[in-house]
N, C-alpha and C positions, 0 to 999 in steps of 0.2 A: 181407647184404641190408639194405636202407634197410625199419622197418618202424615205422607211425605207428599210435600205439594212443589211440583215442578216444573218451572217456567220463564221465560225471559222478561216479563213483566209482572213487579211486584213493586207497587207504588202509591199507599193508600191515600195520597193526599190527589190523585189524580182521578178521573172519570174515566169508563172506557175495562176492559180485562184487569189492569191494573189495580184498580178499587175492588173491585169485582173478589179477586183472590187475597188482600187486602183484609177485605170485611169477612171472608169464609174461612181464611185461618184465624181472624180474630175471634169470631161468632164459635168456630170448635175452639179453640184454649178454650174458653169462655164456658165453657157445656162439659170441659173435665177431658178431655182428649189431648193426651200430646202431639203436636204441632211439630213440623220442622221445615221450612221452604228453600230451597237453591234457584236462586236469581239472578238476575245482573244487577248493576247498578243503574236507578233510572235516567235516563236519556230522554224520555217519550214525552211532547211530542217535537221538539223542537232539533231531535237529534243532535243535544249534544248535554255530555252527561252532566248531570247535577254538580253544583258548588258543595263541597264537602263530600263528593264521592271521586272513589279512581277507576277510572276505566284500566287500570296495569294491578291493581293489587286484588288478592281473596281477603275478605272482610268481615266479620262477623258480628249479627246485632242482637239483643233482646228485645224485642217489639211486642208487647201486648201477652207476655207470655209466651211467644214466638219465637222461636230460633229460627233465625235468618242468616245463610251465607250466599255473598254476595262473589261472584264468580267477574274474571277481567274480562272485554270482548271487545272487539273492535266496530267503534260507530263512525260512519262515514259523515261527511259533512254535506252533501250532496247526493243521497240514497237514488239508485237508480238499480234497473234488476239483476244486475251482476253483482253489483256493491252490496245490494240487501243478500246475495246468498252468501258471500263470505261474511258478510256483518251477522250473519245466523249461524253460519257454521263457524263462527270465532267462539259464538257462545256455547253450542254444544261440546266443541274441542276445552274449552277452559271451564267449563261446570263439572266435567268428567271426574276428575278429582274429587270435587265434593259432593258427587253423587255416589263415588265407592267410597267415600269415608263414611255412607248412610248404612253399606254393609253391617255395620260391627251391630247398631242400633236395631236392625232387624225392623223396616217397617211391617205393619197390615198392610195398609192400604200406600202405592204408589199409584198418585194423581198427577198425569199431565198435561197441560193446555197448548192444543194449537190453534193460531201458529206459536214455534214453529216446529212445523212434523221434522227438523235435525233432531230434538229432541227425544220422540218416542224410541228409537232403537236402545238409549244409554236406561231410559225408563223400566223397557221391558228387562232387559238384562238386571237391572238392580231387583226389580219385582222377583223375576225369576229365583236367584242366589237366596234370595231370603227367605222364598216363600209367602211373599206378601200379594194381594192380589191387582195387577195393573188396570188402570181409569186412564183412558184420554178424553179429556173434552175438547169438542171440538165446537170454536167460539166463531171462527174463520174458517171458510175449506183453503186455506190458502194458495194451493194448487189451482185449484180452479178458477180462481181469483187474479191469482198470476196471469194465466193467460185469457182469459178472459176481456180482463183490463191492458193487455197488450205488454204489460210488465215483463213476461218470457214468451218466444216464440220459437215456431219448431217443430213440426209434426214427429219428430224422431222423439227430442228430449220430451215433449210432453206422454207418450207413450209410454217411455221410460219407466217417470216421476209419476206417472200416473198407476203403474204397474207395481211400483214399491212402495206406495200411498197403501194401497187395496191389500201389497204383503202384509203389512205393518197393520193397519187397522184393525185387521182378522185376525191379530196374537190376542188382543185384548181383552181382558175379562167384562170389561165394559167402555162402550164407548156413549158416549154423549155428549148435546149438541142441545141449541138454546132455540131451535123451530120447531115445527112440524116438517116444515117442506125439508129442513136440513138434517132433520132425521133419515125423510125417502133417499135424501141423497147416499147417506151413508149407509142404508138399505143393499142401493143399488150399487156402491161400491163394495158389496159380499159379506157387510157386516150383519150375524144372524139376530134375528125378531128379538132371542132373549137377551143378547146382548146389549140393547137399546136403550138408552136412559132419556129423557125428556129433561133436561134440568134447565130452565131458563134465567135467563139474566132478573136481578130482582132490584129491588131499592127499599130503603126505608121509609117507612109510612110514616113513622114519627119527624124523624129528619128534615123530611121534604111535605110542606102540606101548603096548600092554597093559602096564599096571602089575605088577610081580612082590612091594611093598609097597603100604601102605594109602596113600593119597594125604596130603600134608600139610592139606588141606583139612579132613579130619576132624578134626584136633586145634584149627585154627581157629574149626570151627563147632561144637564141643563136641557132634559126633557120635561114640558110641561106634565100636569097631571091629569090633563085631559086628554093628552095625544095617545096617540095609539102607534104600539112597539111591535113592530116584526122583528122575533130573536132566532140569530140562531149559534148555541151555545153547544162545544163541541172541538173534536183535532179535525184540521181542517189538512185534509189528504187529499188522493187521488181517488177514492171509490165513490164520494157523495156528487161529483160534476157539483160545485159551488160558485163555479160563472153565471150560473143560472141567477144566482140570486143577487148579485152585482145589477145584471140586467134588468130584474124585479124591479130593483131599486130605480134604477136609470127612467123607466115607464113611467114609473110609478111618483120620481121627484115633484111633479104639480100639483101631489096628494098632501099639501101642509102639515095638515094634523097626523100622519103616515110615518115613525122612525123606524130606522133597520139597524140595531145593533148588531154587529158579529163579532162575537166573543170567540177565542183559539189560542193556537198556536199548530205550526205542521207546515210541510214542505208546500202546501198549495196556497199559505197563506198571501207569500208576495204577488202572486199573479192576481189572488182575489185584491188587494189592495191595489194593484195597476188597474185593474177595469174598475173599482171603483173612485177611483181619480177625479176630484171635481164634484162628486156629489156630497151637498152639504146636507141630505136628510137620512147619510150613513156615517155611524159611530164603530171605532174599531177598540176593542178591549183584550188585550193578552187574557191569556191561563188567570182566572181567580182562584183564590182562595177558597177549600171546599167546607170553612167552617161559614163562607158565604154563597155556598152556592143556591141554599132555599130561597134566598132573596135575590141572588140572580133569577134563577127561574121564573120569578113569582113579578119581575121585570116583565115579563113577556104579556102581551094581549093576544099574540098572536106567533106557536110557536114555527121555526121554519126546519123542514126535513128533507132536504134534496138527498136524489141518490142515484144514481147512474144505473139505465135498464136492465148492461148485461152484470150487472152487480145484484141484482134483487133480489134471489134467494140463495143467494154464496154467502151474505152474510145478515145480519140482523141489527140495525143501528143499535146501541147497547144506549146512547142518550136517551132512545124513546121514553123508557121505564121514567126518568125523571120529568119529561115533557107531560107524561097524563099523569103520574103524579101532584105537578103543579097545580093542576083544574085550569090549564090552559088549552085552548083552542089548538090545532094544529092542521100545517099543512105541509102534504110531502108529495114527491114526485114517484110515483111508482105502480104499477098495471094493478086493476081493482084485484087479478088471479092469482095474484104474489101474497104471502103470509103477511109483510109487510102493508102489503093493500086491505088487505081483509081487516086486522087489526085498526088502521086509520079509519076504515069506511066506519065506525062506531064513536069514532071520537074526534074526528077534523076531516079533510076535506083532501080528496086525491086531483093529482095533475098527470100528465102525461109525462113521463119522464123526458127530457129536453124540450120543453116546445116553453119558451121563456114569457112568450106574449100570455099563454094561460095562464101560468105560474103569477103573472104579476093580477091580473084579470081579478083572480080567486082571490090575492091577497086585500086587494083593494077593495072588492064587493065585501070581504070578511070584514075588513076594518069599518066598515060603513052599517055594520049588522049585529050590534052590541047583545041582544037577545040570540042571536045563534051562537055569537063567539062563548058566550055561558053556556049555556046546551053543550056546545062540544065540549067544553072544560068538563063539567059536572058528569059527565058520560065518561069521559079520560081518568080520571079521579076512581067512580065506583070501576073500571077494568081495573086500575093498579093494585085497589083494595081487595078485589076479589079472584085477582090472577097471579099476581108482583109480590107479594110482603115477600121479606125478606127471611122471617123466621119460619114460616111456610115452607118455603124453597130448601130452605137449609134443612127444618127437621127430617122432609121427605128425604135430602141425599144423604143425613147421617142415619136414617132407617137402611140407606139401600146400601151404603158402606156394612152395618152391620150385619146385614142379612147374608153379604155376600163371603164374607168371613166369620160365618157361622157363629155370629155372638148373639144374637136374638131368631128365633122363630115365628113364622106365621104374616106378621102383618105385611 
């Protein structure tokens, strides 16, 4: 199958959407499928674009069997919510081109991921011309997320954007989304029952597996190997509330044997480094390396998942997958009734989103609880193996890619 993947984040050495589309056009070339993706160049997360990429030129790569063109866009240096729509609609305006030069190629399937929804009208139109059949996923509701998080405001424009969200969703031959609850959402913004794909974020089981040694990370950060790591490993933005765990920290400093690595990069990191000012039992690590990241993980005794309450079912932390893949413990901030809560309550331990004195309580009763911090790993581990593989996930969406362009029957 001809199958065109489309979106502003394509970046496989990264965690997060980026890997994500990354590993699923490599995993199709890989399965006998022609591949072709239009991208930017990556920026994410530190907003500003990679050494050896142009944010002003169209670029062309071979990647894994992959054709990849790489589309100019404009990345602000200080994203804020007006800055982030023209920073989206730069890249919808400059991908244009090498979304009609997919014409001649004639996809099946056009795939596109939001955020961000500037992209689905240029999708539908290309689908359309060719006769290929249109796919948005939807990873983010980014809309709702928007104002939610206070990012836009507006009773007028949110009505609007919300009105042309709901036009555009309802062209689609299939839309899909990485929850349950963010299915109901898209439910209820008029997208129909068959329309509905369930396709969630996955990880490699081989890749990422429970450490059976201490990670080399310890010797690097001149953690001993008895002490006990609260991690939290991740782009450190505006939707998880990450003060929270500064303050963990701050509580929690007379806990010796107790370290807080935070591992990032992202626009909330300098505030998180300001509140963490002064404490000497938190370690800060840029962006690693993802041919280290099982050993980052595998760092952790204890992993950490903050995430801000009116955020909880807008989107799905995509690091989870790697967190119970680990066989680490975990602990996150978020209502027992949220997908996100549902899922922790079997493998780590929930907090009340904001309330920072529980947050640090749980971390420090966990650290003190070497038999339960196992338990919840071992429980996080059998979810990932039985819910997350990666080859799972994929053969299901290239069964439903087929089915839906008539090249297989039945299953």
């Amino acid at each position: 199958m001809k199958i065109l993947l489309y979106g502003i984040n394509f970046a496989p050495e990264l965690t997060g959407i980026g890997k994500y589309t990354g590993e699923m056009a490599a995993w199709l070339a890989a399965t006998g499928h022609e591949v072709r993706v239009v991208t930017a160049p990556p920026y994410y997360p530190d907003w500003q674009v990679w050494h050896g990429y142009s944010s002003t030129r169209y670029t062309h790569e071979v990647w894994k069997g992959v054709q990849v063109w790489r589309a100019p866009l404009w990345v602000p240096k200080k994203p804020s919510g007006l800055k982030r729509l023209i920073h989206l609609a730069s890249f919808a305006l400059g991908s244009l081109p090498l979304m009609l030069r997919q014409l001649m190629w004639r996809p099946q399937v056009v795939w596109v991921v939001e955020p961000p929804l500037f992209c689905a009208p240029t999708a539908l139109c290309v689908a359309r011309l060719t006769g290929a059949r249109a796919w948005l996923h939807v990873q983010d509701f980014e809309v709702d997320a928007a104002f939610a998080l206070g990012l836009l405001q507006g009773g007028l424009a949110r009505r609007l954007v919300t009105r042309l969200e709901r036009w555009l969703m309802r062209r689609f031959d299939r839309v899909s989304t990485i929850s349950d609850s963010m299915l109901a959402r898209a439910s209820a913004k008029g997208v129909a029952a068959e329309r509905l794909v369930h396709f969630p974020n996955w990880i490699d089981l081989d890749a990422i597996q429970p450490l059976t040694a201490p990670s080399s990370y310890r010797v690097e950060l001149g953690i001993p190997a008895d002490a006990v790591v609260a991690l939290y490993s991740g782009n450190m933005g505006g939707k998880q509330g990450l003060e929270i765990m500064a303050e963990a920290a701050r509580l929690l400093s007379d806990q010796a044997d107790l370290h807080f690595v935070f591992c990032g990069n992202g626009a909330g990191k300098a505030e998180l480094l300001r509140l963490a000012e002064g404490l000497s039992n938190v370690r800060f690590l840029d962006l690693q390396p993802m041919d280290r990241l099982n050993d980052l993980l595998g760092l952790a005794d204890i992993h950490l998942l903050p995430q801000r309450a009116d955020a909880a079912d807008l989107v799905m932390p995509s690091k989870l997958t790697g967190m119970l893949a680990s066989g680490r413990a975990v602990v996150a901030t978020a209502h027992a009734n949220t997908e996100l809560g549902r899922v922790v309550q079997s493998c780590g331990l929930l907090v009340v989103p904001g309330d920072a004195d529980a947050f640090a309580v749980t971390i420090g009763n966990l650290a003190r609880d070497p038999l339960l911090r196992k338990t919840l790993g071992l429980s996080g581990r059998r979810h990932a193996e039985l819910h997350l593989g990666m080859d799972g996930i994929l053969s299901r969406f290239e069964r439903c890619c087929e089915r839906l362009c008539g090249v297989t029957e039945g299953i």
